[in-house]
C-alpha positions in Angstrom: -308.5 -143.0 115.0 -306.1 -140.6 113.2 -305.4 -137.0 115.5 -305.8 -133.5 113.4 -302.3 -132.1 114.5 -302.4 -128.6 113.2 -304.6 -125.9 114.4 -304.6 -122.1 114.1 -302.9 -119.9 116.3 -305.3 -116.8 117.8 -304.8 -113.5 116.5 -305.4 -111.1 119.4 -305.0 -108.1 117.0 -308.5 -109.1 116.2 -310.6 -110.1 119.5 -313.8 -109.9 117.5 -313.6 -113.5 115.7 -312.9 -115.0 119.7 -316.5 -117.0 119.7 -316.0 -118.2 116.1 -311.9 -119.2 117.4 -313.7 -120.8 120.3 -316.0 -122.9 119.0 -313.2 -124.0 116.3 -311.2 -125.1 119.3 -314.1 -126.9 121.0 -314.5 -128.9 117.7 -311.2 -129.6 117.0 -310.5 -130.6 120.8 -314.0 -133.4 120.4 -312.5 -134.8 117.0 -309.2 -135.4 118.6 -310.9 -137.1 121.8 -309.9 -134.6 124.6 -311.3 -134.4 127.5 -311.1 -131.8 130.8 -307.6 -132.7 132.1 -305.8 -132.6 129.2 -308.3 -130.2 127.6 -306.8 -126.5 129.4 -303.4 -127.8 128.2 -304.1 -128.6 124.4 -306.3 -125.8 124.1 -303.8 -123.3 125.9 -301.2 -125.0 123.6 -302.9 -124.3 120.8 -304.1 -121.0 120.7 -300.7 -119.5 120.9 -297.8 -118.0 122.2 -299.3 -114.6 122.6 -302.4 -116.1 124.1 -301.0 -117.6 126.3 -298.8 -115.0 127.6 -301.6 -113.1 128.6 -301.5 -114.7 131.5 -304.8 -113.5 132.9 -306.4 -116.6 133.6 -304.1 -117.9 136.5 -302.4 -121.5 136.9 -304.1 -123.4 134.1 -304.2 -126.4 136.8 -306.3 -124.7 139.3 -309.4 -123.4 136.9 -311.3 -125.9 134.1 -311.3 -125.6 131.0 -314.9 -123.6 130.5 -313.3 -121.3 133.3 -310.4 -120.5 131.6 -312.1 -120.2 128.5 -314.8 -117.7 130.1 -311.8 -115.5 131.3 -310.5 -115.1 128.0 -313.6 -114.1 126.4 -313.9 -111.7 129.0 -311.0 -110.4 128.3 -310.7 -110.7 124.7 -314.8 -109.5 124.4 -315.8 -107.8 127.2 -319.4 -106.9 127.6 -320.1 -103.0 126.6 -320.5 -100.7 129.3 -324.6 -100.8 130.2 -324.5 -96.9 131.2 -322.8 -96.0 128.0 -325.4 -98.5 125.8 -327.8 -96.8 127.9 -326.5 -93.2 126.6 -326.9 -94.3 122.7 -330.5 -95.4 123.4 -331.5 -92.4 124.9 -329.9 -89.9 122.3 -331.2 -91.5 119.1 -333.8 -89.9 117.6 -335.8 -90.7 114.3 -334.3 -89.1 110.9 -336.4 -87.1 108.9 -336.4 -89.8 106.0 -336.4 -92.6 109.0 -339.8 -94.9 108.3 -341.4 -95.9 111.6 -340.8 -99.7 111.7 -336.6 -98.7 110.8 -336.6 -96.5 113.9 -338.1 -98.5 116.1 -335.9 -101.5 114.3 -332.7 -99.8 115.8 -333.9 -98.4 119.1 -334.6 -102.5 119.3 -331.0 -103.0 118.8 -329.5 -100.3 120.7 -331.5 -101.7 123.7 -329.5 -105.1 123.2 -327.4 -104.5 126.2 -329.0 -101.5 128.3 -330.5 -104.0 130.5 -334.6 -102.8 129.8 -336.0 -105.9 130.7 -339.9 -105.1 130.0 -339.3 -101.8 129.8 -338.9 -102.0 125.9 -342.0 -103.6 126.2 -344.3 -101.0 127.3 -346.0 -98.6 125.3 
């Protein structure tokens, strides 16, 4: 089976496309028939020179590949602060030419990481 030998380096200037880089990777890493061992290797290979110098994941040889891959998106996409998501919920108010369903639209997606649970819910 022939190898795909050329794959895209990561830009960190823009950490926002890591899951869509990601999931490139993981395809291109399937089609070319790697597996765990060699898999942190190719893939920190692969990603690029300023990847890679980040460093932050540790000795590739001591984490696996989904671990080293979790502590990049960490670090390239951290999760938002739940006290400052919190913050934006709490201080948006409907506009005057705001409909109803809009409003309540928003407050839905402001709550996306403030944790509510059934909170949001209730009535």
């Amino acid at each position: 089976m022939k190898t795909i030998t050329h794959f895209e380096e990561f830009d960190i200037s823009d950490p926002t496309v890591w899951e869509e880089y990601f999931e490139h990777l993981v395809f291109f890493l399937e089609a070319n028939s790697i597996r765990e061992g060699p898999c942190i290797r190719a893939g920190k290979s692969v990603c690029g020179t300023k990847t890679y110098s980040t460093d932050i994941a540790g000795p590739p040889s001591s984490k696996t590949f989904d671990e080293v891959m979790k502590v990049l998106r960490n670090h390239f996409m951290p999760r938002p602060s739940q006290v400052y998501r919190r913050f934006l919920y709490h201080r948006r108010y409907k506009q005057p030419d705001e409909g109803v369903a809009a409003y309540v639209a928003e407050l839905r997606h402001l709550a996306q990481h403030c944790n509510l649970g059934e909170t949001l819910e209730q009535g």
